[in-house]
N, C-alpha and C positions, 0 to 999 in steps of 0.2 A: 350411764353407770352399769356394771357390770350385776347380774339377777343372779338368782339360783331357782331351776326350776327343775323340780320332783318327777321323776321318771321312772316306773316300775321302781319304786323305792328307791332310786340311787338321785342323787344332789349332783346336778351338772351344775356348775360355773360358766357362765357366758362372759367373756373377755372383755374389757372395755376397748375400746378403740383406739389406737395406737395415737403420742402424738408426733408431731412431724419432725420434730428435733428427734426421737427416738429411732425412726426408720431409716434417716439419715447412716449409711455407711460411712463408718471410720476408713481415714484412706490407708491404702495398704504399704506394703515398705518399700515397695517399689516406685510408688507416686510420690512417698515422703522422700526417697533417695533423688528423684527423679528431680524434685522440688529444690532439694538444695544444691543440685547441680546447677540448677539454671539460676541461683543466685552468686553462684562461684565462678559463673560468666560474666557479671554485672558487677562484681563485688567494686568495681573502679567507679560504679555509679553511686553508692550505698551514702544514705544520710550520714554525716560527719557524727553522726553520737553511736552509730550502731557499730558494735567491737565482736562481734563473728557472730555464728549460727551452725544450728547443730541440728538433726534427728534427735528426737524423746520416744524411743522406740515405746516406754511405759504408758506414756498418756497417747502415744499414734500422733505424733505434733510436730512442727518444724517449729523451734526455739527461736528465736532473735534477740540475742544481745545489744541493752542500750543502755549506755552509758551517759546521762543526760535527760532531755524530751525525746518521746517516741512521738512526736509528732512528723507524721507524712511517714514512719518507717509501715506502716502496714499496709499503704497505699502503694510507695514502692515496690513493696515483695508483688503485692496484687497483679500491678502493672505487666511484671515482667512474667504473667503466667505461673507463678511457684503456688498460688491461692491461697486463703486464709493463714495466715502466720501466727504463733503463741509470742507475746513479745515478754519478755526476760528482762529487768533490770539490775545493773550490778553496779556495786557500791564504788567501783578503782576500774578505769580502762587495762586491759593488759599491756606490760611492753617485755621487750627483748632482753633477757640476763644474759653480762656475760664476765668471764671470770676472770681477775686479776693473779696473774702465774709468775713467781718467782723469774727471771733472766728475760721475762718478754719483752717488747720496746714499749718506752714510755716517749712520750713526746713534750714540746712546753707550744703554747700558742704561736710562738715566736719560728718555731721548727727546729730546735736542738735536740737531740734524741741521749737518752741514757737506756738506761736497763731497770726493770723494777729489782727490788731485791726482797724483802720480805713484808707480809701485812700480816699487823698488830691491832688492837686493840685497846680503849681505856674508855671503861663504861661503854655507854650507849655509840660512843666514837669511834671511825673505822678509820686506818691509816696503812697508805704504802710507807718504806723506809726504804731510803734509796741515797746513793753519796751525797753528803754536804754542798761539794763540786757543784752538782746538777743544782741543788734547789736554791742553790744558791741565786741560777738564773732567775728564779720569780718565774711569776706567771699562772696560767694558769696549764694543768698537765694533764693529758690523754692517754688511752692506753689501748688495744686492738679493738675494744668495744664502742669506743666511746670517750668521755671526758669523763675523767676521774675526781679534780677539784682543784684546788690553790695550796700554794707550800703554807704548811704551818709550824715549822720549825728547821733553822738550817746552822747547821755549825761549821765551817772551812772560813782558814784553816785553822791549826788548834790539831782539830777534829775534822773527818771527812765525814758526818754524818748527816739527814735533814728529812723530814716528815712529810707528805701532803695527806694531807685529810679528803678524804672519800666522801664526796657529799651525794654522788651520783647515783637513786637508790636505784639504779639498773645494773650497776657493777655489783661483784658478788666476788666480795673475799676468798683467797682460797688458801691449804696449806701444803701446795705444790710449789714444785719448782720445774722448771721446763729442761728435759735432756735432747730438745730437739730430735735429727738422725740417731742421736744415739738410745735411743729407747723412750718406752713412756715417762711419763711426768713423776719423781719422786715423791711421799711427802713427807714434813717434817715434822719429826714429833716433840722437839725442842730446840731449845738453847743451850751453847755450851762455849766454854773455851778453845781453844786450840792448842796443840803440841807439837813440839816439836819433831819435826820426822813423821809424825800424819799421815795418811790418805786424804786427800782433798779432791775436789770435785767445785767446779765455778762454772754458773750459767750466765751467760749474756747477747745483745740480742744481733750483735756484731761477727762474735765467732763459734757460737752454739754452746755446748757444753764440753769442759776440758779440764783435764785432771795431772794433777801431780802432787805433790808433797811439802808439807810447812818445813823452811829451813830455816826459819827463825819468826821470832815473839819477840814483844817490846819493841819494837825497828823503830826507830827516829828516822823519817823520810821528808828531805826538803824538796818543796816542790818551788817555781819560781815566784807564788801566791805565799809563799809562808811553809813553816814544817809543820811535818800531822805526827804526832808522838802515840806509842806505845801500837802501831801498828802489826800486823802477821803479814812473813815475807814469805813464798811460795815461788816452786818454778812453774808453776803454773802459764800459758801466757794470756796472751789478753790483747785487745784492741780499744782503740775508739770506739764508743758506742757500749761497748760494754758496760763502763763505769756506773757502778750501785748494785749491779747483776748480785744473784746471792752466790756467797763461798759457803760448801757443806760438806760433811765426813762424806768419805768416800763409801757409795752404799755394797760396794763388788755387784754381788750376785743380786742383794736384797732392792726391795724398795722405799727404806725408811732413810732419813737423815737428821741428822743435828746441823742446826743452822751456826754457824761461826762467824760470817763477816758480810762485808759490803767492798765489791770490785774498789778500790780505789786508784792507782796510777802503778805507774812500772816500767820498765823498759823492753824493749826489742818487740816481736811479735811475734803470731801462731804460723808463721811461714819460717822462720830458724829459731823461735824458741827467744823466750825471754825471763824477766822476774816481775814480778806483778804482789803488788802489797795490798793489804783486804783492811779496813776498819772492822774489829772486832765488833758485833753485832750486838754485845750484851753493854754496851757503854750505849748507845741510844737509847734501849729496852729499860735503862734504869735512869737517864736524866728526863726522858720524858712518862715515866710511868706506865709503859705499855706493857700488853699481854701480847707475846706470840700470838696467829693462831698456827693449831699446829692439827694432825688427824690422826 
């Protein structure tokens, strides 16, 4: 223990003896950097519970995320040279988001492709809305992420309308619409009707984004599945594959939209021009209770 001894009147403090954990150098940012490089070469070796690793520049520590048991994870880091590790545990492994867009391609298990056309909401429940047509297939549907969920609601024909429910918590609703080459992604700040003589704009994931004008409302269009009544008819064209893609005001210059319809069928195509009819998008939004989402 550390004295106090009197000297010409003044009180000196003799130090007590350091202990060993105390002299120990903290490692520098260079050895911490240096440390998790050398686990960013191993990362293919890394125990199955451990979800990344970071520098703590505050505490001078190399972090290790585990998601599970840290058992053998501090042996590993050891092994591969990186030395003492601080190990981290976190309550959710991380995964990959990614984002469901107006006109992108949807797929079904089966391999049929449509086109998303807009995601809604009802309560805690997430939903693409996409033609009737398509969901009619069943199954279960994908989308450039990943799998998105099972149809939960389909109406063709009648109606060209039909829901799948989002159960994939890695997709991430969005309230875009895709204008491919022709500019960034719109997005929509609601719902609305359609009018006559319009500006119109349609995304799908067949022939991108393509615009013209409502030439008619209410349209009784028979298809050889049965007729879909009170449709919007547009010289818009359209292809296979498109079908469900969203129909929106046309933004010009801007980047907002009103959502109007769902691709549904038509004739001719985007190489000499055709007519292409849309299922009005607010006849889904109210027989199944959904919210847009819109931004």
């Amino acid at each position: 223990m550390g004295g106090a001894l009197l000297a010409a009147g003044v009180a000196l403090t003799m130090a007590s003896p350091a202990n060993a954990a105390d002299t120990a150098a903290a490692p520098t940012a260079a050895q911490l950097s240096a440390a998790q490089a050398t686990l960013d070469k191993a990362a293919s070796s890394r125990p199955s519970t451990v979800t990344g690793w970071y520098v703590d520049h505050k505490s001078k520590a190399l972090v290790v995320s585990v998601h599970g048991s840290d058992a053998g994870v501090a042996a590993w880091a050891e092994d591969l040279g990186a030395g003492a590790v601080k190990i981290e545990h976190v309550a959710e492994a991380p995964r990959p988001f990614w984002n469901i867009i107006g006109g992108q391609a949807i797929r079904t298990s089966s391999g049929s492709r449509c086109s998303a056309g807009f995601n809604a909401t009802s309560g805690s429940n997430r939903y693409v809305i996409t033609a009737g047509h398509c969901t009619a297939i069943g199954g279960t549907w994908s989308g450039s992420g990943g799998t998105i969920g099972t149809v939960a609601g389909s109406s063709f024909p009648t109606n060209d309308y039909g829901i799948i429910r989002v159960t994939s918590s890695s997709a991430v609703l969005t309230p875009l619409v895709d204008r491919y080459s022709s500019g960034s992604d719109v997005t929509v700040s609601g719902a609305g009707n359609a009018s006559n003589g319009q500006g119109v704009c349609r995304s799908g994931s067949t022939t991108g984004w393509r615009c013209g004008s409502v030439t008619g409302t209410n349209q009784t269009v028979c298809y050889s599945q049965g007729c879909v009544y009170q449709m919007i008819r547009t010289n818009v064209c359209a292809e296979p594959g498109d079908s469900g893609g969203a129909l929106v005001s046309n933004p010009g210059s801007g980047t907002r939209v009103t959502a109007l319809g769902l691709t549904s069928g038509g004739s001719g195509n985007c190489s000499s021009g055709g007519t292409t009819y849309f299922q009005p998008v607010t006849e889904p939004l109210s027989a199944y209770g959904l919210s847009l989402v819109t931004g």
